[in-house]
N, C-alpha and C positions, 0 to 999 in steps of 0.2 A: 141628871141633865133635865133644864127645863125645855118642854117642848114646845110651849106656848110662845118661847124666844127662837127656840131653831126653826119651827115651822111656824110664822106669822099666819094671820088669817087673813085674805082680803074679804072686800066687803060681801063678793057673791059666796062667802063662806067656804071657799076653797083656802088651803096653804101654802104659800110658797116656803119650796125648800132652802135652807141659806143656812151656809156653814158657816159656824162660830170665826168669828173673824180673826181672834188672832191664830186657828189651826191654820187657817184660809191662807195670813199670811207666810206664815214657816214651809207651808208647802210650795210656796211662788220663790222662794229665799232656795230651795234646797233645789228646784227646777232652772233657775240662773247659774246655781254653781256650777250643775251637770255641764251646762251649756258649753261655760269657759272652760271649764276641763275638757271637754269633745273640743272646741277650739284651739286649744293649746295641743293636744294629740297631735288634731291635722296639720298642725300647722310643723309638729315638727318629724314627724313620717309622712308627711307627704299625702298624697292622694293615690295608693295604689292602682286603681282600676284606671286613673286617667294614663297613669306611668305606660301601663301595658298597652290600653290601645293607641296614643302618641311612638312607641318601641317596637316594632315588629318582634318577633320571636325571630333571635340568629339564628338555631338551625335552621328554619324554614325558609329566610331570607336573607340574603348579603346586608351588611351592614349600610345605611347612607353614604360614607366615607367609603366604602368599595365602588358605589356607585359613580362615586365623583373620579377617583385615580383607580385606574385597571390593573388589575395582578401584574407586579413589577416583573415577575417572569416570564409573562406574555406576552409583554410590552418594551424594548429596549428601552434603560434609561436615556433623555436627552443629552447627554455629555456622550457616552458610546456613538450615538449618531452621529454627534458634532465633529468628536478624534475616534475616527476608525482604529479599529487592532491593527498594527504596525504589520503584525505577522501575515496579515490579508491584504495590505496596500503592496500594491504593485511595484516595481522598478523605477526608477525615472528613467523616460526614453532614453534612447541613445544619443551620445550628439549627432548632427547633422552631418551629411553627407561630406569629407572635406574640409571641417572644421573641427578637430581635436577639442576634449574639453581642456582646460587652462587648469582648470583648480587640479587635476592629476598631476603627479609625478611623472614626467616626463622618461620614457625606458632611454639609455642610452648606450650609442652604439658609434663605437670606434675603427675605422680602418680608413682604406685610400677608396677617393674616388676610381671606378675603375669605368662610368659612360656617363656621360651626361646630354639631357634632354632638356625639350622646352619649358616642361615642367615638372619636372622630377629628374631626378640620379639614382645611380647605381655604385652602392659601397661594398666593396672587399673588405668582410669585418679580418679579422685577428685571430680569427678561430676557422676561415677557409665558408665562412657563407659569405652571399649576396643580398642583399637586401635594399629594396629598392624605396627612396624616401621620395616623395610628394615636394614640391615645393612652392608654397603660397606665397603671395603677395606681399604678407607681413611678416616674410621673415626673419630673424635675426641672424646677423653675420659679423661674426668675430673673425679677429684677424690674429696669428700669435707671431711676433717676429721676437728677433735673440736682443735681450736687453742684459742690465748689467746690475750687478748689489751696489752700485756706488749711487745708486738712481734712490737707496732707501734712506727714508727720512723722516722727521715728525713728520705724521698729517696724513702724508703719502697713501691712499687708499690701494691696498694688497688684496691679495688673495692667495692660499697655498694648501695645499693635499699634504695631509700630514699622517705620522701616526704616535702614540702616545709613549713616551720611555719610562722607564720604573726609576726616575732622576725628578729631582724636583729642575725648576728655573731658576737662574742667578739671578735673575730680574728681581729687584729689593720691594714687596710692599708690605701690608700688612698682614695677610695671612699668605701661605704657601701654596703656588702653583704648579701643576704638573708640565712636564719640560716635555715638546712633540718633537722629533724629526721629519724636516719637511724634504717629499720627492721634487719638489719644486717650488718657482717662486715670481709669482706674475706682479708688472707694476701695474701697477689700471690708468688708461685714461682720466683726465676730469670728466667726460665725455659720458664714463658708466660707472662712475662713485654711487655709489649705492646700491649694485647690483651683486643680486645671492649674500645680502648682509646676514651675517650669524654662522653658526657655528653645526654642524650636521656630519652623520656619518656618509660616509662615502664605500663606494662600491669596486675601487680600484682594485683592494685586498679587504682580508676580512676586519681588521683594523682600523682600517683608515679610516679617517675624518677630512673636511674640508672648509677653511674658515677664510673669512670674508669680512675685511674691517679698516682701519686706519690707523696708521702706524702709531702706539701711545707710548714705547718705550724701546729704547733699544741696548744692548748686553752685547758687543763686540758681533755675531752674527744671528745671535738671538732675539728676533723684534718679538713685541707686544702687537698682536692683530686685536683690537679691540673694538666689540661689535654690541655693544651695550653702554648705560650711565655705570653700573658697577663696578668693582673690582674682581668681579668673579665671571663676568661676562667679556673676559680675555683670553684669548689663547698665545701664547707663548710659544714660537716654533725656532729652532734652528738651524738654517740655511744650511749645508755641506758645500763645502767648496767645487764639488762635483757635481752639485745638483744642476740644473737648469735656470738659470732666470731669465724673462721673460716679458715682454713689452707686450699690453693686450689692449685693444683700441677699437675701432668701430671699424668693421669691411664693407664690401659689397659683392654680389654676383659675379664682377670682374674675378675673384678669385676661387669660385667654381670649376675646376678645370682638372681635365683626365689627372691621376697620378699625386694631387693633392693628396697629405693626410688632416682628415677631420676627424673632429668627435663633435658630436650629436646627439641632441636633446630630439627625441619623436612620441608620439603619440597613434594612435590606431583611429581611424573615422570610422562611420559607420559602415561601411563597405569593409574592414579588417583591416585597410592599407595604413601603411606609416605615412604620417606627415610630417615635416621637420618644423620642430619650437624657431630651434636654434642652432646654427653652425660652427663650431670654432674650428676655421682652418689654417694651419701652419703657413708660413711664408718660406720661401728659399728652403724647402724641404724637411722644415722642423715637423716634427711629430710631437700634436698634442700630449703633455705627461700627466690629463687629467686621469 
C-alpha cells in the first residue's frame, strides 16, 4: 500500500488520514443494507418494548374491556332486569271488591231459589246446601219457558247438552261425524244468537258436552248445530222425543222469586262471596236441564 496516498501531507507537514475510497465506499454499501434489514425486522415484529408498556400485564391488572363491561356475574344482564323471573313475579291482585273477573270460568250452581233480598238470594242447590249469590247491576237473566221441535229450522240458532254415542250421524257430508244424544233442546231468541257459540265439555255428567250454533242440517230429529266455516266444526245431536225442548229469550228481575228453579253462572269477589254472571230461570216451574 502506498502511503504517501492514504496519508496525504498538508502543507504544515502534518497527514491526514483517508481511506482508500473505494474500501470507504463497500463499507457505506454494507451499513445501508444493515439498516433496511433492521427496518424490515421492525416493521414486521413489531416493537416489543412499546407493546409491553402500551399492555398492562393481565395478571397484575383487568383487562381495558373489564374495565369498560363489569363481571356479567355481578352484574345482572339487562334483559333479566327488563323480564323479571316469572317464578319471582307476584300474583295478579285479586279482582275488586264485588266485581267477579269475566275472563274465569264462571262455577256453576243449580237449585231453587229459596229468599230473596235486595241484593242478593239464597239458592237451595241439589245437593241440600245454600249458597248465597250477590246480585249486581249487570246481570244477566235468562228466561226458560216450554217450547216445541216444530220451532227447528235452517238458521234457527240452538243450543243443547249433549253426550257422544259410539254411532256415527245420518246427516250425509263428506267425512264422518259422530252422532250425540241430546238431554235437551233450547230454541234461542234473535235477541241472544251468538251466545256461548262453540262446542265445550260440560259438567252435568262426566261426558257431557254442550254446543251452541245454527241450525245447518237437519236428519228427521237429528239437527246439525253448527258453530264454525267447516265441516268439522259441527256437532250433530239427536233430540229424544222425551227430552225437553225449550224456548230461551231474555228476562228480568221480575222473575227472581221464592221457589223458582235456576242455574247459575257465579264467580267469588274479593271478600270470597259469589256473585251472579248469569241467571237462567225456569218459567211456570220448569227446572233448568243444563
Amino acid at each position: 500500500m502506498n502511503l504517501q496516498r492514504a496519508w496525504p501531507q498538508f502543507r504544515d507537514g502534518t497527514r491526514e488520514r483517508r481511506l482508500p475510497a473505494p474500501r470507504f465506499v463497500s463499507r457505506v454499501r454494507v451499513l445501508c443494507c444493515l439498516g433496511v434489514i433492521a427496518s424490515v425486522m421492525v416493521a414486521a415484529l413489531g416493537t416489543p418494548a412499546r407493546a409491553q408498556d402500551a399492555t398492562p400485564d393481565r395478571a397484575g391488572a383487568p383487562a381495558p374491556s373489564q374495565d369498560v363491561a363489569p363481571d356479567r356475574a355481578a352484574t345482572p344482564a339487562p334483559a333479566q332486569e327488563a323480564t323479571p323471573d316469572r317464578a319471582a313475579t307476584p300474583a295478579p291482585a285479586p279482582a275488586r271488591k264485588g266485581t267477579p273477573a269475566r275472563e274465569q270460568e264462571p262455577d256453576h250452581i243449580r237449585g231453587q231459589i229459596a229468599k230473596v233480598e235486595r241484593s242478593s238470594i239464597e239458592v237451595q242447590t241439589r245437593d241440600g246446601k245454600t249458597v248465597r249469590l250477590g246480585l249486581p247491576d249487570a246481570l244477566t237473566i235468562i228466561s226458560l219457558a216450554k217450547g216445541s221441535f216444530t220451532a227447528v229450522d235452517f238458521g234457527v240458532y240452538v243450543g243443547a247438552v249433549a253426550v257422544r254415542l259410539e254411532a256415527y250421524s245420518p246427516i250425509v257430508r263428506d267425512s264422518l261425524s259422530w252422532l250425540h244424544r241430546g238431554f235437551e233442546l233450547r230454541i234461542i231468541d234473535e235477541q241472544l244468537r251468538g251466545i256461548a257459540l262453540g262446542h265445550k265439555n260440560w259438567d252435568l255428567t262426566a261426558e257431557t258436552i254442550i254446543a251452541h250454533g245454527w241450525i245447518d242440517d237437519i236428519e228427521g230429529r237429528v239437527i246439525s248445530i253448527k258453530w264454525g266455516p267447516t265441516e268439522e266444526e259441527e256437532t250433530d245431536v239427536e233430540t229424544p222425543r222425551d227430552a225437553p225442548v225449550l224456548k230461551m229469550s231474555l228476562g228480568d228481575k221480575s222473575l227472581i222469586k221464592p221457589g223458582a228453579h235456576v242455574f247459575a253462572g257465579a264467580q267469588k269477589d274479593g271478600s270470597g262471596r259469589y256473585v251472579a254472571v248469569f241467571i237462567i230461570v225456569g218459567k211456570d216451574g220448569i227446572v233448568p236441564p243444563l
